[in-house]
C-alpha positions as CSV (number, residue, x, y, z in Angstrom):
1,X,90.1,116.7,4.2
2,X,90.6,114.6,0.9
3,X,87.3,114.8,-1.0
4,X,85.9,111.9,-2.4
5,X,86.9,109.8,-5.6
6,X,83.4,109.1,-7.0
7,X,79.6,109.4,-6.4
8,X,77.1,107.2,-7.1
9,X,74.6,110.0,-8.8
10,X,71.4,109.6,-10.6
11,X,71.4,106.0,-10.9
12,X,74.9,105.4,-11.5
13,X,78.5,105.9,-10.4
14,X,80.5,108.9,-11.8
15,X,83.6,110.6,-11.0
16,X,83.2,112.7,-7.9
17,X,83.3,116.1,-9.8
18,X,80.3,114.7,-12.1
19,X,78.1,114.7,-9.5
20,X,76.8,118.5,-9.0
21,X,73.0,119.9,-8.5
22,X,72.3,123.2,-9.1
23,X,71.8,126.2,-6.7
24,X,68.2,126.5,-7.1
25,X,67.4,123.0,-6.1
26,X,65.1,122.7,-3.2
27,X,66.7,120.3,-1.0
28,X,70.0,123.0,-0.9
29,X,67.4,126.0,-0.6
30,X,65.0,124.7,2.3
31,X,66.9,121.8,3.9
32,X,64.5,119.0,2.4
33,X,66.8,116.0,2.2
34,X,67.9,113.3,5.0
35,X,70.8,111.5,4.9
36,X,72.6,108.9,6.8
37,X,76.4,108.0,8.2
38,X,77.8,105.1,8.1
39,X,81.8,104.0,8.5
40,X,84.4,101.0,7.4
41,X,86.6,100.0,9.2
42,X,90.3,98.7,7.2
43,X,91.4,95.4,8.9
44,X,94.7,95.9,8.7
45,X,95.9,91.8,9.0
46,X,92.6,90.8,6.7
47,X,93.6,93.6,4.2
48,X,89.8,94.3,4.2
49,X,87.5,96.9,4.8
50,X,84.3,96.4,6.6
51,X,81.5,98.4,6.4
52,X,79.5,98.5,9.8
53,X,75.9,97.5,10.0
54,X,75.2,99.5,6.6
55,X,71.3,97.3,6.6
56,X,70.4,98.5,9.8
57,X,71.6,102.5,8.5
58,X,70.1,101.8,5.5
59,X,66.5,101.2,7.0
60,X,66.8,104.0,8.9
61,X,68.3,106.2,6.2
62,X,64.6,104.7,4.1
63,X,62.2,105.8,7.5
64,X,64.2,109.5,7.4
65,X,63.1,109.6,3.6
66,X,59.3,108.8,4.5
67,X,59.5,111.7,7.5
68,X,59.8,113.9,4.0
69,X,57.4,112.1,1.9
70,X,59.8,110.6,-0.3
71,X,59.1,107.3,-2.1
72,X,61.7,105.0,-3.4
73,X,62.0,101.4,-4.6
74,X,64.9,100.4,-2.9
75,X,65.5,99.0,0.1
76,X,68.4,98.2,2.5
77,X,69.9,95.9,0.1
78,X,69.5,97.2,-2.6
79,X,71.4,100.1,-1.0
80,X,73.8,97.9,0.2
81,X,74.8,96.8,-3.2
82,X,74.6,100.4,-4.7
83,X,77.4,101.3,-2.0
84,X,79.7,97.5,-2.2
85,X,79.5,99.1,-6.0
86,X,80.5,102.5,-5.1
87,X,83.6,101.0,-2.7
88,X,85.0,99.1,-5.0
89,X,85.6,101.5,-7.4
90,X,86.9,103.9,-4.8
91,X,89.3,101.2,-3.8
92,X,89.9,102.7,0.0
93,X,92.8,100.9,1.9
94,X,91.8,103.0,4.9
95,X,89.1,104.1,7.2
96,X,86.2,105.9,5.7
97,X,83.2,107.8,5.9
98,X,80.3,107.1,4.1
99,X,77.4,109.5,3.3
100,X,74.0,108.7,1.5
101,X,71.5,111.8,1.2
102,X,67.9,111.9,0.1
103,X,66.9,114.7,-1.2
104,X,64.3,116.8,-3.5
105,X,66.0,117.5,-6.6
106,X,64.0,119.9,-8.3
107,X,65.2,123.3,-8.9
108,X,62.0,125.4,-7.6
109,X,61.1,128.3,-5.4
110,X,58.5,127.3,-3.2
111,X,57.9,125.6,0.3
112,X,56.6,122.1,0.1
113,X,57.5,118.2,0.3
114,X,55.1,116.9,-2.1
115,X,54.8,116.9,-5.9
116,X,59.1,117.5,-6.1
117,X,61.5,114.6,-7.7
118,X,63.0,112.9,-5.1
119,X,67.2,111.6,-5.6
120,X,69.4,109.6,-3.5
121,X,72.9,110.1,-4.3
122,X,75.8,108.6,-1.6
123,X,80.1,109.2,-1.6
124,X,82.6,107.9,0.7
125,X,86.1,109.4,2.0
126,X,88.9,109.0,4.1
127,X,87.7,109.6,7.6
128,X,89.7,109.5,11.0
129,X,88.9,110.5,14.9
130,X,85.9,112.8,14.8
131,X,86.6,114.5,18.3
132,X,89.7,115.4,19.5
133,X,89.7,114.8,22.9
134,X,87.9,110.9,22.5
135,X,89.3,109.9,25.8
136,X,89.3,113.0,27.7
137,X,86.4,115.5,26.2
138,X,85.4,118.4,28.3
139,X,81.8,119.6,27.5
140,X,79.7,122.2,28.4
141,X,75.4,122.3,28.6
142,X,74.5,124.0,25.7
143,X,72.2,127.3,25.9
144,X,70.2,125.9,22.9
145,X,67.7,123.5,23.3
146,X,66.8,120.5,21.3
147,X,64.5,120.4,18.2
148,X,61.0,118.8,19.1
149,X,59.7,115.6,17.8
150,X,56.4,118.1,16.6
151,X,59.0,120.9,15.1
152,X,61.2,118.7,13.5
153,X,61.7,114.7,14.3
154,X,64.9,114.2,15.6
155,X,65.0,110.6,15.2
156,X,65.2,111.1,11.3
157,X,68.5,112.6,10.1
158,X,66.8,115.8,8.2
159,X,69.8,118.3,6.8
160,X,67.7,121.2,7.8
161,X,67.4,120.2,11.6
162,X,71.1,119.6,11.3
163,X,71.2,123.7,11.7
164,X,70.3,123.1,15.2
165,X,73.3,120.9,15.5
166,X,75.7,123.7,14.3
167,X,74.4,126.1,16.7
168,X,75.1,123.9,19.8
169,X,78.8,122.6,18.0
170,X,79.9,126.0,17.2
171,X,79.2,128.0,20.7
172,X,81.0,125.3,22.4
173,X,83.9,124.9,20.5
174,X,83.9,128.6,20.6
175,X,83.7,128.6,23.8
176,X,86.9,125.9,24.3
177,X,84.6,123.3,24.6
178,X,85.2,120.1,23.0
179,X,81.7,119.2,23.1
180,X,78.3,120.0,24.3
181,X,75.3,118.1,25.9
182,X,71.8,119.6,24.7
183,X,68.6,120.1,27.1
184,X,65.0,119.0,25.7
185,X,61.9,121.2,25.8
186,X,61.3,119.5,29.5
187,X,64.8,120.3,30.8
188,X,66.2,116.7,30.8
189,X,69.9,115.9,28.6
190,X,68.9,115.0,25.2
191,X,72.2,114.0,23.9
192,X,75.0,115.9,22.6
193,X,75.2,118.5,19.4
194,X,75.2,115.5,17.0
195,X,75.8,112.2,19.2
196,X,73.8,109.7,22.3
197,X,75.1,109.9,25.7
198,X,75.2,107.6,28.6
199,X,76.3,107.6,31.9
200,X,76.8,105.3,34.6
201,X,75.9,105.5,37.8
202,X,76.3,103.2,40.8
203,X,77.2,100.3,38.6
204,X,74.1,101.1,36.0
205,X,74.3,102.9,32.1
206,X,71.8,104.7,31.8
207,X,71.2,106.6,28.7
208,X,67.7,108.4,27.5
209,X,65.1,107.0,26.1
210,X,64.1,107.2,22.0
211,X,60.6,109.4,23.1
212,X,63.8,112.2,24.7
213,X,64.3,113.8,21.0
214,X,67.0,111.5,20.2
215,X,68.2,110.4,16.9
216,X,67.3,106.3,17.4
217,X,71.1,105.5,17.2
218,X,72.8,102.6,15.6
219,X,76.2,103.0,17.7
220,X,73.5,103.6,20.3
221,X,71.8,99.9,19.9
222,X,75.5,98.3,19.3
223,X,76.7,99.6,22.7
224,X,73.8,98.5,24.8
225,X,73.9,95.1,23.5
226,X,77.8,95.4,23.8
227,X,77.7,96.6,27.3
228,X,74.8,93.8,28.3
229,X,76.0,91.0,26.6
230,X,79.8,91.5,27.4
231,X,80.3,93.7,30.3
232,X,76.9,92.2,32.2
233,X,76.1,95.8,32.7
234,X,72.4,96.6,33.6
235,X,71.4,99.0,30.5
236,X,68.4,101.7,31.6
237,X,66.7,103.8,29.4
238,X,65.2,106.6,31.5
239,X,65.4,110.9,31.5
240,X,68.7,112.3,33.0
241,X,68.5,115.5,34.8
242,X,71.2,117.6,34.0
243,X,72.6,117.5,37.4
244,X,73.0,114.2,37.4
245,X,75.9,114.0,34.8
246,X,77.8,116.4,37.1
247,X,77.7,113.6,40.1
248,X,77.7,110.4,38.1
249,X,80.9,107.9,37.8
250,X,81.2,107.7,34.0
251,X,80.0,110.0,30.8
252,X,80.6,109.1,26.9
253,X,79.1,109.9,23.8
254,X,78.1,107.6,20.7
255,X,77.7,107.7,17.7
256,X,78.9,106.8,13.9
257,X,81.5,109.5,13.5
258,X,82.1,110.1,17.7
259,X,82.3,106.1,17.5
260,X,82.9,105.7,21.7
261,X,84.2,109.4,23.1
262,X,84.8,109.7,26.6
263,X,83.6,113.1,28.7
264,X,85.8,113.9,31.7
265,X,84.9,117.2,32.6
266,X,81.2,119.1,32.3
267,X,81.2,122.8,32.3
268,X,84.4,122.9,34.4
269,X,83.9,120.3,37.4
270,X,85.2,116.6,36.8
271,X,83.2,113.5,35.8
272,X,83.9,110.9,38.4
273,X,88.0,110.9,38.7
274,X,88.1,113.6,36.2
275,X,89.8,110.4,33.9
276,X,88.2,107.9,31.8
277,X,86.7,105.1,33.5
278,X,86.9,101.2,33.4
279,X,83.2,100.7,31.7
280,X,84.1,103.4,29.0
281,X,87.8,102.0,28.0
282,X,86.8,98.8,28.0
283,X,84.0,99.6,25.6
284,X,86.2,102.0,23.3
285,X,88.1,98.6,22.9
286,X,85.3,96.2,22.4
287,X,83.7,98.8,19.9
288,X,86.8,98.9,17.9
289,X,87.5,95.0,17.7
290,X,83.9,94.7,16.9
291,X,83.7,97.3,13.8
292,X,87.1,95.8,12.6
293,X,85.9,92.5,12.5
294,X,88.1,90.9,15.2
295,X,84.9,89.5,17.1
296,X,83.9,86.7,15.4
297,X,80.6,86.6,17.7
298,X,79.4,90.3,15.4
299,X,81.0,89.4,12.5
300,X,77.2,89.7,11.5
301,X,77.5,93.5,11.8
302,X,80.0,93.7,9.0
303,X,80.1,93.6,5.5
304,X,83.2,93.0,3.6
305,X,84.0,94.8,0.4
């Protein structure tokens, strides 16, 4: 994986090898930063790149940062213009991955949130297809469970919960799994080892609700309004039994890196025709025309560079 050209690090932008903390610094000792993940998209005939809803990741990348008691003056647009800054200088003619982090930035020993420096730093790189398999994934139901919204909120993107995430990833895939779907405390599907799910079923996507343990997805939102608006889909949030993805019609995963990844096969027995369906190709397409900023009707969602 190429590594990034520059950082944007303590208050300014500096060569990617500038930007270094040291190993005593509490975020890195004690998992006590958040971050976010963001992509643009190149637009090959505009010979642009488009950064995808980077407001909406940056207010949640701001609420993550409160869940640790951090305290910063910007906001999402200030952000916003922090990482136009950062792209420009980087000069990507490609798809990329963006990554802000929060994070306490002193260099102590000691187990606490409060009275520590807080530091957002952010870099981008080239980025492609997260999983493999994005139209065929076979998955398995994880033996871990999910982390709880009173052990640590999943709907904030904390780096130390991300642990729990690396667990479920790494059994599977060494396991031959291309992915894995993740039980909550109650026994219902959660979502997958970093990614939302839905499902459809009789003509209805259903995906779980935000109170399941979820991460509040962005790609989440933008496919439920996608599927609604444009594929007059009914969209239900409710708990899924884990049984019930081994009997339903469809199964995909979202999410920012995942983008639209279609599940064929859980824990060995087929999803629907064992082959990607009409309501998951057709959104794979819409997602991508959206994020490239071939739908004039989102063009909202995008921010050029």
């Amino acid at each position: 994986m190429d590594l990034p050209k520059h950082a944007y690090f303590q208050g300014k932008i500096v060569p990617y090898a500038d930007a270094k903390v040291g190993v005593a610094t509490h975020a890195l000792n004690y998992g006590t930063a958040v971050f976010a993940g963001m992509r643009g998209y190149w637009n090959k005939e505009q010979e642009r790149l488009f950064v995808f809803r980077p407001g909406d990741h940056f207010r949640r990348f701001l609420n993550s940062a409160r869940l640790l008691c951090m305290d910063f003056d910007h906001t999402p647009e200030s952000l916003t213009q922090v990482l136009l800054g950062l792209l420009q200088a980087d000069g990507y003619r490609q798809d990329i991955y963006i990554r802000p982090l929060a994070y306490k930035a002193d260099e102590v020993v000691g187990v606490r949130l409060h009275d520590l420096r807080d530091e957002i730093t952010m870099f981008a790189m080239p980025f492609g297809q997260y999983v493999k398999n994005a139209t065929n994934a076979h998955v398995t139901v994880s033996s871990w469970r999910r982390i709880d919204d009173n052990v640590i909120p999943a709907r904030g993107k904390i780096s130390g919960a991300y642990a729990n995430s690396a667990l479920i990833k790494t059994d599977a895939s060494r396991s031959g799994f291309d992915e894995a779907l993740v039980l909550n405390q109650d026994g219902h599907i959660s979502e997958g080892s970093a990614m939302n799910i839905f499902m459809v079923r009789d003509g209805v996507l259903i995906t779980p609700p935000i109170t399941e343990n979820i991460l509040e997805g962005i790609t989440r939102r933008t496919v439920m309004e996608l599927a609604s608006n444009e594929l007059s889909l009914v969209v239900v949030e409710r708990p899924i039994d884990r049984t019930e993805v081994y009997v339903c019609d469809e199964l995909f995963m979202t999410g920012t890196a995942a983008e639209v990844t279609v599940v064929t096969k859980v824990d060995h027995r087929p999803v629907g025709e064992g082959r990607m369906g009409p309501v998951g190709e057709k959104l794979r397409k819409l997602f991508d025309d959206v994020v490239r900023n071939r739908v004039p009707k989102y063009a909202h969602w995008n921010t050029a560079v």
